[in-house]
TIRO-2110 file (N, C-alpha, C; in Angstrom, 1 decimal):
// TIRO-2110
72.6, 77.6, 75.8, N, 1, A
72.2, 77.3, 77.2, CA, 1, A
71.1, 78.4, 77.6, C, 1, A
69.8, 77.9, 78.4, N, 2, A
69.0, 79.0, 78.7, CA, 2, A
69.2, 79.0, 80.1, C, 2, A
68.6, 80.4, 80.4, N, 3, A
68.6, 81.3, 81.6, CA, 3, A
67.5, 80.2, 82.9, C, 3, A
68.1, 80.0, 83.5, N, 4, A
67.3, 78.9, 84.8, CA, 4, A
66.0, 80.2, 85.3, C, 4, A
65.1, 79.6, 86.1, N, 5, A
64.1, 80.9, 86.3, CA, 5, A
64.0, 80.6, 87.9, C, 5, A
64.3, 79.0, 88.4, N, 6, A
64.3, 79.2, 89.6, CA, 6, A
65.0, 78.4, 90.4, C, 6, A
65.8, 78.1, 91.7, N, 7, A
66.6, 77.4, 91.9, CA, 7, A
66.4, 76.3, 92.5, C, 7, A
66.9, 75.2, 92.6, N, 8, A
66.6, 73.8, 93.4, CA, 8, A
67.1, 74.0, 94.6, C, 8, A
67.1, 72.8, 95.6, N, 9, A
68.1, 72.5, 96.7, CA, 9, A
69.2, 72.2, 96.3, C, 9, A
70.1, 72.2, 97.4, N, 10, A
71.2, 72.3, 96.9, CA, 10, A
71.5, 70.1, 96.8, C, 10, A
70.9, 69.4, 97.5, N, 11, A
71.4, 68.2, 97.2, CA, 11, A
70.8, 68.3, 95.9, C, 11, A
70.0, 68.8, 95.2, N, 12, A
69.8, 68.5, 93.8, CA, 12, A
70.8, 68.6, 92.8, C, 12, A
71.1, 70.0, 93.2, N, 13, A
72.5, 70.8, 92.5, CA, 13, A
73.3, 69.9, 92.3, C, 13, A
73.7, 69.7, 93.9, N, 14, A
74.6, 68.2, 93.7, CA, 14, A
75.3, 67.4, 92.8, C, 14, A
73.8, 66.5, 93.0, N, 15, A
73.4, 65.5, 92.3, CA, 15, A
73.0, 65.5, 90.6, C, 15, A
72.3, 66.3, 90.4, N, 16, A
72.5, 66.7, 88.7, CA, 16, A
73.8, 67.1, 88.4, C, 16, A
74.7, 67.8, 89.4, N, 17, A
76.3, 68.6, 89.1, CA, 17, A
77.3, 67.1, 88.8, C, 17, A
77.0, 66.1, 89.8, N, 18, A
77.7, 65.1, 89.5, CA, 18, A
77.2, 64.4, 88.5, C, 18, A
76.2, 64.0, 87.9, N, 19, A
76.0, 63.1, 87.1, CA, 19, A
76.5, 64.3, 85.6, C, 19, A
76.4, 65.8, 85.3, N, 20, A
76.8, 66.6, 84.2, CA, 20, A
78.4, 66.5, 84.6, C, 20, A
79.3, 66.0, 85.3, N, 21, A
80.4, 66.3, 85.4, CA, 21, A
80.9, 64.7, 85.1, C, 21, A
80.1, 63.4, 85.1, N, 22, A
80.5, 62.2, 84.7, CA, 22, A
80.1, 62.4, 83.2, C, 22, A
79.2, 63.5, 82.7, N, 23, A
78.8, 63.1, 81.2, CA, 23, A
80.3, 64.3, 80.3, C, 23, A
80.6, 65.5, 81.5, N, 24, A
81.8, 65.8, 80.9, CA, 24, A
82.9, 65.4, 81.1, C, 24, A
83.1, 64.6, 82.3, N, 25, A
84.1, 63.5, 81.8, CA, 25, A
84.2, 62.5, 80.8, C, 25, A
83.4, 62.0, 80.7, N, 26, A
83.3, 61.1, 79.6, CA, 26, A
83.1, 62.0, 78.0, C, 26, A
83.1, 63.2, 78.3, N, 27, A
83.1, 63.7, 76.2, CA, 27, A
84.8, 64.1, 76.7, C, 27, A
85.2, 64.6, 77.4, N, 28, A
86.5, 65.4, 78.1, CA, 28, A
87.5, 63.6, 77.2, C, 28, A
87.3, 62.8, 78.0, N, 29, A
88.4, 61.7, 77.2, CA, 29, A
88.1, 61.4, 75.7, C, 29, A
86.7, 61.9, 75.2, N, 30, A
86.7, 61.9, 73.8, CA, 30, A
88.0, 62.7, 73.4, C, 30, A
87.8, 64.2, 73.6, N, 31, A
88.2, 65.4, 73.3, CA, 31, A
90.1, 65.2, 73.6, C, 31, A
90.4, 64.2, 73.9, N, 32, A
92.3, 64.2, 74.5, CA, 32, A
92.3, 63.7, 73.1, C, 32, A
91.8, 62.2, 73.1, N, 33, A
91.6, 61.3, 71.8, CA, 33, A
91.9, 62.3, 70.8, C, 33, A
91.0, 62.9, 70.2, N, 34, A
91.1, 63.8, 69.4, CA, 34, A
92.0, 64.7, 69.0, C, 34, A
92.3, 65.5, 69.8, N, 35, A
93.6, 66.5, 69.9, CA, 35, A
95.0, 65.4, 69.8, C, 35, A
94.9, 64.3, 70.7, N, 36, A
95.8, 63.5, 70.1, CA, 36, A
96.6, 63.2, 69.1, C, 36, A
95.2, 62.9, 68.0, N, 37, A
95.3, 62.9, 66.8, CA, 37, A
95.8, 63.8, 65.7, C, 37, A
95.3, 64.9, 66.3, N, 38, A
95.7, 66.3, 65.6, CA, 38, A
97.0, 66.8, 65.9, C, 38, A
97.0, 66.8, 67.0, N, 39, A
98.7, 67.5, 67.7, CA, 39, A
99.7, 66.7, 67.6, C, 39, A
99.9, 65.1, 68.0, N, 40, A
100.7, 64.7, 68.5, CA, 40, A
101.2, 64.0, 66.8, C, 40, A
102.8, 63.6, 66.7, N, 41, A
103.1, 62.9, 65.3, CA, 41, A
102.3, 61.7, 65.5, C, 41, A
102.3, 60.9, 64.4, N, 42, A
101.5, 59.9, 64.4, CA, 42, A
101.7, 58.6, 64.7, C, 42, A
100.8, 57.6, 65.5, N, 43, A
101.4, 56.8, 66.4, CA, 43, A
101.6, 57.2, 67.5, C, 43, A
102.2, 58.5, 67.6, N, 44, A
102.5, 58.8, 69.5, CA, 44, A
101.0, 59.2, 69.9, C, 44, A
101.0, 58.6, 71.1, N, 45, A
99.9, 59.0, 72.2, CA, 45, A
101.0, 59.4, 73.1, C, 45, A
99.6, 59.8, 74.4, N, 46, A
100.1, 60.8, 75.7, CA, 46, A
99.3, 59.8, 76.3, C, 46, A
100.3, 59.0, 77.6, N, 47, A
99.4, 58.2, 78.4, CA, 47, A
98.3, 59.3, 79.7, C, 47, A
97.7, 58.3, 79.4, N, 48, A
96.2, 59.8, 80.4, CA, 48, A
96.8, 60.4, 81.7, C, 48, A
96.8, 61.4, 82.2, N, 49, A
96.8, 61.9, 83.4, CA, 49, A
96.3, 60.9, 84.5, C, 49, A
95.0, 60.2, 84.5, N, 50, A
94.2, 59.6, 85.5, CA, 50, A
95.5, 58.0, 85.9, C, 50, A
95.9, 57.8, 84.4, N, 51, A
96.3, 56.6, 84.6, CA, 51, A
97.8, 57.1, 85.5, C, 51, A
98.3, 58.3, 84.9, N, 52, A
99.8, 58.1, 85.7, CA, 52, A
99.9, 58.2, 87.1, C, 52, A
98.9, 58.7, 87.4, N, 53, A
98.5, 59.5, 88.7, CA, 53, A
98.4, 58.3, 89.3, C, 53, A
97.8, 57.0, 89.2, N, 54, A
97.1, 55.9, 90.3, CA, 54, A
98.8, 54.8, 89.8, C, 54, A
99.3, 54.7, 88.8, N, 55, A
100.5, 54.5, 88.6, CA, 55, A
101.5, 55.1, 89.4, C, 55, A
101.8, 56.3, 89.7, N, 56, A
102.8, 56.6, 90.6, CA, 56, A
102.3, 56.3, 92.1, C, 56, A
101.0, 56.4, 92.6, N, 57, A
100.8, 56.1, 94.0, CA, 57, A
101.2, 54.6, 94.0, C, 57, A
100.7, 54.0, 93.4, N, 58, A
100.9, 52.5, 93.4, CA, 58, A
102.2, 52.2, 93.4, C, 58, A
103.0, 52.8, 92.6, N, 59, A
104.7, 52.8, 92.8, CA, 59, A
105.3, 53.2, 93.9, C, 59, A
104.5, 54.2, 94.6, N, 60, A
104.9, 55.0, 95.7, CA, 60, A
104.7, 54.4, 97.4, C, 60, A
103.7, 53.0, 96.7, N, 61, A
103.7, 52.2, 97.9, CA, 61, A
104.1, 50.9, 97.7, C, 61, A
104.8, 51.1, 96.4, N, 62, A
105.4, 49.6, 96.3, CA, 62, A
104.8, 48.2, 96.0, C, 62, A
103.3, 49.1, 94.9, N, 63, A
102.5, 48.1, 94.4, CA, 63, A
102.4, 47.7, 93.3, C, 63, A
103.0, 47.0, 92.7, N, 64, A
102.5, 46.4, 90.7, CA, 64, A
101.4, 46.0, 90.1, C, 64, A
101.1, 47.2, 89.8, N, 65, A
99.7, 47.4, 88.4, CA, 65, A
100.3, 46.7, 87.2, C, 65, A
99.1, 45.7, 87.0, N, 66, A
99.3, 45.2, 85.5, CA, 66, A
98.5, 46.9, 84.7, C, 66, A
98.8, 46.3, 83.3, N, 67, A
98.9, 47.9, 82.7, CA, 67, A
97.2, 47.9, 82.6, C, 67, A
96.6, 46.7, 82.8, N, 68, A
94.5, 47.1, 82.7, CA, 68, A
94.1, 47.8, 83.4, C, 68, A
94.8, 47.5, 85.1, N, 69, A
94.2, 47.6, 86.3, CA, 69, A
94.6, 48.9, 86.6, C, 69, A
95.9, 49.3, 86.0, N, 70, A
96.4, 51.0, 86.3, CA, 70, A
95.1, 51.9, 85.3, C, 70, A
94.6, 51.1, 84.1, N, 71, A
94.2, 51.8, 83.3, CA, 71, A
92.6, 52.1, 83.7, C, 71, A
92.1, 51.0, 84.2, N, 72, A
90.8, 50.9, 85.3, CA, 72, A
90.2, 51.5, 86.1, C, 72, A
91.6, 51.3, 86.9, N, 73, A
91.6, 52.8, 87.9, CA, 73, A
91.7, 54.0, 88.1, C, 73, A
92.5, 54.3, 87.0, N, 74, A
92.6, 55.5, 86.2, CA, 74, A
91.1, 56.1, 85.6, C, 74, A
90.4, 55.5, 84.9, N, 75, A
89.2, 55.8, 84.6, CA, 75, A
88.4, 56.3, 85.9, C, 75, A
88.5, 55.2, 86.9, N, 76, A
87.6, 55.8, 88.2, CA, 76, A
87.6, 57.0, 88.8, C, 76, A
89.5, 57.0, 88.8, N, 77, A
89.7, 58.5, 89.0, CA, 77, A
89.1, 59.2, 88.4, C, 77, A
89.3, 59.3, 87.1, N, 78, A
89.2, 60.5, 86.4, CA, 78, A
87.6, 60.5, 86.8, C, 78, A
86.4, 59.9, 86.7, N, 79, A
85.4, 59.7, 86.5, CA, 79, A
85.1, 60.3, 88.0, C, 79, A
85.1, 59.4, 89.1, N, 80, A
85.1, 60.2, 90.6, CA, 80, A
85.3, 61.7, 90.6, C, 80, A
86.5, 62.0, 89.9, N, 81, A
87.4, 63.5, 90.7, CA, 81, A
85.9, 64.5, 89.3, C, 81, A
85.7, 63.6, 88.1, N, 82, A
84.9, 64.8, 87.2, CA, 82, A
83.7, 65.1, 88.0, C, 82, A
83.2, 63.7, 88.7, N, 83, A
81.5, 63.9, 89.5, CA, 83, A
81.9, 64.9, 90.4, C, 83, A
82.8, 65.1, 91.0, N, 84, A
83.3, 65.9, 92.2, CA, 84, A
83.0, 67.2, 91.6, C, 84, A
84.0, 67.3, 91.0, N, 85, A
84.0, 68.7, 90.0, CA, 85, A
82.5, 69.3, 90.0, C, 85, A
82.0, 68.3, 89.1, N, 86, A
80.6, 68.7, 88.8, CA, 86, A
79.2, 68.8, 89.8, C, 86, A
79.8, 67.9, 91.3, N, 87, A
78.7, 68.6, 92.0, CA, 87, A
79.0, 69.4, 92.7, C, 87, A
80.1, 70.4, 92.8, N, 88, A
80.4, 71.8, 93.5, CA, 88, A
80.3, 73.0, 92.3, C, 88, A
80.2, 72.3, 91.1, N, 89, A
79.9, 73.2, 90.2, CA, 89, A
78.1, 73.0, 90.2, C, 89, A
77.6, 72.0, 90.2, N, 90, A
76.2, 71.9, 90.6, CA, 90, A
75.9, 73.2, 91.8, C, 90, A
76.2, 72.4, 92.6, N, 91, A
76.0, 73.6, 93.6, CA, 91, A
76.2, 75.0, 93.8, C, 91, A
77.6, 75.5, 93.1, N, 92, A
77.7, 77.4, 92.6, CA, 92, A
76.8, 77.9, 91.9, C, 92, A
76.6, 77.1, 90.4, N, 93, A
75.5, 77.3, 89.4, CA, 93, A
74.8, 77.7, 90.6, C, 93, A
74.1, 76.5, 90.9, N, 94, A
72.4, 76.9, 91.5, CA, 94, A
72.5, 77.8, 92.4, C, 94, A
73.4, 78.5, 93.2, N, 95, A
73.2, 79.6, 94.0, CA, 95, A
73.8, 80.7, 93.4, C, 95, A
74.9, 81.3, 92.4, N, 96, A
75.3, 82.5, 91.9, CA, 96, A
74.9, 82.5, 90.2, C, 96, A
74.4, 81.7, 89.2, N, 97, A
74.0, 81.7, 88.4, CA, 97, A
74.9, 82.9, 87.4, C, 97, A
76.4, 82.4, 87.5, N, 98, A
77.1, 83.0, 86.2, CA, 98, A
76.6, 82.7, 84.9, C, 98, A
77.2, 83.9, 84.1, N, 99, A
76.9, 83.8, 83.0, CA, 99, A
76.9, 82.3, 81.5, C, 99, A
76.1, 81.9, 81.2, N, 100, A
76.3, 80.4, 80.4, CA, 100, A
77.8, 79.9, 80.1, C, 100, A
78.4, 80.8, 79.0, N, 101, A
79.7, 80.4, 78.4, CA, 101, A
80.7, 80.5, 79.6, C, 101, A
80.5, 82.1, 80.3, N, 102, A
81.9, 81.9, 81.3, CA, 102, A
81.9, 80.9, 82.5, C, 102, A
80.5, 79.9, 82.6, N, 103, A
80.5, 79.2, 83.9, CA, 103, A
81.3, 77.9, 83.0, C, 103, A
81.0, 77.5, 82.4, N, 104, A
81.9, 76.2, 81.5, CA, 104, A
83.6, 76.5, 81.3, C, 104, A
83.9, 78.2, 81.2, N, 105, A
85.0, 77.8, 80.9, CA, 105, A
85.8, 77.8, 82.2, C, 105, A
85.3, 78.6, 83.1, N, 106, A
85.5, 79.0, 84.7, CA, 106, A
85.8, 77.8, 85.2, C, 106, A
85.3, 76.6, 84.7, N, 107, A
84.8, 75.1, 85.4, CA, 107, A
86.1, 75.1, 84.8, C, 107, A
86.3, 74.9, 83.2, N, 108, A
87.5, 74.2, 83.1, CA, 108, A
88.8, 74.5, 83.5, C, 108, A
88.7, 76.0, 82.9, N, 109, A
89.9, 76.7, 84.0, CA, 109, A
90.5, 76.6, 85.0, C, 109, A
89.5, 76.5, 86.2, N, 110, A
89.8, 76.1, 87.5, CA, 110, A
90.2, 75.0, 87.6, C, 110, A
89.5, 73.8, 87.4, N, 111, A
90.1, 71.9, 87.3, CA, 111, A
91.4, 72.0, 86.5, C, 111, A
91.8, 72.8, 85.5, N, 112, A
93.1, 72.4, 85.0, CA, 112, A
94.2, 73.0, 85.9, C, 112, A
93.7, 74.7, 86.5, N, 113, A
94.3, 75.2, 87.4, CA, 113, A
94.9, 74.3, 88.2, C, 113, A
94.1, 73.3, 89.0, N, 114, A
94.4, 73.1, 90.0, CA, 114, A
95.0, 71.3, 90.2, C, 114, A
95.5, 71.4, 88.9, N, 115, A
96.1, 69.9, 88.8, CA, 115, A
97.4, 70.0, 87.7, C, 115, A
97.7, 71.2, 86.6, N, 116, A
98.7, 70.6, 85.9, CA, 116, A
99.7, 71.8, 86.0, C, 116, A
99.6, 73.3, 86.7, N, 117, A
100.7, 74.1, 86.4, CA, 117, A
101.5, 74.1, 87.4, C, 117, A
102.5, 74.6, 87.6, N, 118, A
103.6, 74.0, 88.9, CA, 118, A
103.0, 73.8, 90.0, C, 118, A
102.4, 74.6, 90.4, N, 119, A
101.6, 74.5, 91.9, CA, 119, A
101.0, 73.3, 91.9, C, 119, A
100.2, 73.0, 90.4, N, 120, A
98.9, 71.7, 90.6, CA, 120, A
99.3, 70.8, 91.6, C, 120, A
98.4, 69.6, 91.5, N, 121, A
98.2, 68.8, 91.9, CA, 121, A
99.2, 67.6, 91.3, C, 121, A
99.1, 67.5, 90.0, N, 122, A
99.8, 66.4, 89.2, CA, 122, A
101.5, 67.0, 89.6, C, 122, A
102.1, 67.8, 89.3, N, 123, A
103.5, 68.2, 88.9, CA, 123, A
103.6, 67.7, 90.5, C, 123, A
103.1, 68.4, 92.0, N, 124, A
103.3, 68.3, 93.2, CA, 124, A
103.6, 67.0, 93.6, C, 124, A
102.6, 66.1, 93.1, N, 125, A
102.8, 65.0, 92.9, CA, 125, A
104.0, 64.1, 92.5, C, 125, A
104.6, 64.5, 90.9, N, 126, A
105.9, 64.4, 90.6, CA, 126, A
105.0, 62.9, 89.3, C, 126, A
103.9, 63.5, 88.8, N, 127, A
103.1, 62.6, 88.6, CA, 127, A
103.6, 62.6, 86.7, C, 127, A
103.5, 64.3, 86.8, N, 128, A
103.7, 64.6, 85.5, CA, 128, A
104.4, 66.0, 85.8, C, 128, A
105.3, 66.4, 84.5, N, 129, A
106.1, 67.8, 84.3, CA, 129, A
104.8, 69.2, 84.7, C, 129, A
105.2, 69.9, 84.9, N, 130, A
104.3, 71.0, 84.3, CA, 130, A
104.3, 71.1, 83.3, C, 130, A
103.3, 72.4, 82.7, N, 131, A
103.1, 72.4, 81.1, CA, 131, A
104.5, 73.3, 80.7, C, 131, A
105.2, 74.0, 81.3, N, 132, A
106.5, 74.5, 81.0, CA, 132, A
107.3, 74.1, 80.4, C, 132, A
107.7, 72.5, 81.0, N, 133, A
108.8, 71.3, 81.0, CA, 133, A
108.4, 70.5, 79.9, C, 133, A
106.7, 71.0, 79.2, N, 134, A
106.6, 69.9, 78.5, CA, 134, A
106.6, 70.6, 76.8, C, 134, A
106.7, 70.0, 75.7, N, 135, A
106.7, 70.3, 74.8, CA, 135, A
105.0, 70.9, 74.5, C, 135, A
105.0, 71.9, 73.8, N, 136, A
104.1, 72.7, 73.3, CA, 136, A
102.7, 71.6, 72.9, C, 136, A
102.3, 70.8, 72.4, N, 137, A
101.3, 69.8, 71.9, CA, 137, A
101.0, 68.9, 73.4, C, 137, A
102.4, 68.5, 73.7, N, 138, A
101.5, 67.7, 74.7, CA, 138, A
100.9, 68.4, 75.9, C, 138, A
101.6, 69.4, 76.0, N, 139, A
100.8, 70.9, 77.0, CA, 139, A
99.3, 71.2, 77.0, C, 139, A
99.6, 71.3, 75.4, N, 140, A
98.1, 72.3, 74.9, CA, 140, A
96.8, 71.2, 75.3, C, 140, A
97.4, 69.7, 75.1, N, 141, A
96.5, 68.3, 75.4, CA, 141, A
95.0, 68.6, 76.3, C, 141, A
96.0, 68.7, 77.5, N, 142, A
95.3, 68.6, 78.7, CA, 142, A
94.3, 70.1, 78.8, C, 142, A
94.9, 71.1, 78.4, N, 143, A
94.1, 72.5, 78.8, CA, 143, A
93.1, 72.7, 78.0, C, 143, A
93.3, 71.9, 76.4, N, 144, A
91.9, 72.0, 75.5, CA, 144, A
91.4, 71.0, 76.5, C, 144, A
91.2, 70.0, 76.7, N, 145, A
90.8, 68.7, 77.2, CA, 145, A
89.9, 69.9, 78.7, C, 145, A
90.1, 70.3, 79.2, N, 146, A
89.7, 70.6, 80.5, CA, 146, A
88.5, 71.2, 80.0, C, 146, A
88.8, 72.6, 79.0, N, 147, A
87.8, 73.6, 78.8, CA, 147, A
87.0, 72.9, 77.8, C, 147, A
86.7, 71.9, 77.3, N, 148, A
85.8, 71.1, 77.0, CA, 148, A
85.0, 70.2, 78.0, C, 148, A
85.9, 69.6, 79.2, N, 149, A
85.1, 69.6, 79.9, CA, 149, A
83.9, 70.6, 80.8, C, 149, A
84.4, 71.7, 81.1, N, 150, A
83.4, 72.9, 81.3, CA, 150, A
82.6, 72.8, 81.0, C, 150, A
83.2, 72.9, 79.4, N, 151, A
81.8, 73.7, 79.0, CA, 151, A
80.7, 72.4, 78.6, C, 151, A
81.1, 71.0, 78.6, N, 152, A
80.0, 70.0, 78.5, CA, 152, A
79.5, 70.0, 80.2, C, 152, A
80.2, 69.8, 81.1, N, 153, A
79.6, 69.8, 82.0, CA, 153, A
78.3, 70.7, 82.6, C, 153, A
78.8, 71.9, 81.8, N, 154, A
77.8, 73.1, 82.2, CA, 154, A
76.6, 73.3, 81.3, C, 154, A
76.6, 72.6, 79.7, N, 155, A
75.6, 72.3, 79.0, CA, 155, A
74.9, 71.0, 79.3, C, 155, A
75.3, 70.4, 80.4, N, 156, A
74.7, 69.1, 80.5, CA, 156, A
74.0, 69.5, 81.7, C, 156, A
74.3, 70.0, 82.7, N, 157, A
73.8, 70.6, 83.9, CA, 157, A
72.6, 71.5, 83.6, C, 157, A
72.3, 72.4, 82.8, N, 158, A
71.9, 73.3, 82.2, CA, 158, A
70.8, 72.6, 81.5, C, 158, A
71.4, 71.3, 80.5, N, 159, A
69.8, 70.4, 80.3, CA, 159, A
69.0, 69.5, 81.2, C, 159, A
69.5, 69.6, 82.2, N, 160, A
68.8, 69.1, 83.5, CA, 160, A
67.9, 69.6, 84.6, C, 160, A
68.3, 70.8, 84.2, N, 161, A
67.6, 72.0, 85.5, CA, 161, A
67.0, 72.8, 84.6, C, 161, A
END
């Protein structure tokens, strides 16, 4: 990644932050796939985060998802909440310009921080266990999964500006 020389607006930031945070969402559900493969015995999958998450709300108001439409929506999520991500990371980049590698992992850090360990988002929810509760592989899933997203988000951001 090279060194930026001068800064945009910040709707630019934004807007390039969301569109580098839908391209690291989208390598981020490569990267589960994968680890999947490697960690988990064979045959077993880990149903996605995005999907259980729109699955329990919909349970929680007493709605029945066929298993496409949980999985559909689940993508949106995930896809929404990464553009989010990536246009408030758009926007820090362009005004404090951390360092290349630590701004990608700082990204992922934070987003996993703030959705899978007791406090998160998901466990609060009662969406998913924390990583404590859960066996070591399907733990590790989600936290490689995140710091991959970072760091694509922040190389994608980085080839845009």
């Amino acid at each position: 990644m090279r060194e930026r020389t001068h800064q945009v607006s910040a709707r630019e930031a934004a807007l390039k932050g969301a569109l580098a945070g839908l391209i690291g969402g989208a390598v981020m559900m490569m990267a589960m796939k994968a680890e999947q493969k490697v960690l988990l015995p064979e045959g077993q999958q880990m149903e996605p985060p995005p999907k259980k998450l729109v699955e329990t709300l919909a349970e929680n108001q007493g709605i029945e998802l066929s298993d496409t439409q949980s999985m559909a929506a689940g993508m949106g999520v995930h896809m929404g909440y990464s553009a989010v991500w990536g246009a408030v990371f758009g926007v820090v980049q362009n005004r404090l310009h951390p360092p290349d590698l630590l701004r990608g992992l700082l990204l992922g850090g934070l987003v996993y921080a703030a959705d899978f360990p007791e406090w998160g988002l998901l466990p609060q929810m009662g969406v998913l266990p924390p990583p404590s509760q859960q066996p070591i592989e399907k733990a590790a899933i989600p936290a490689g999964a995140h710091l991959v997203f970072g760091l694509a988000t922040a190389a994608a951001f980085d080839a845009m500006t």
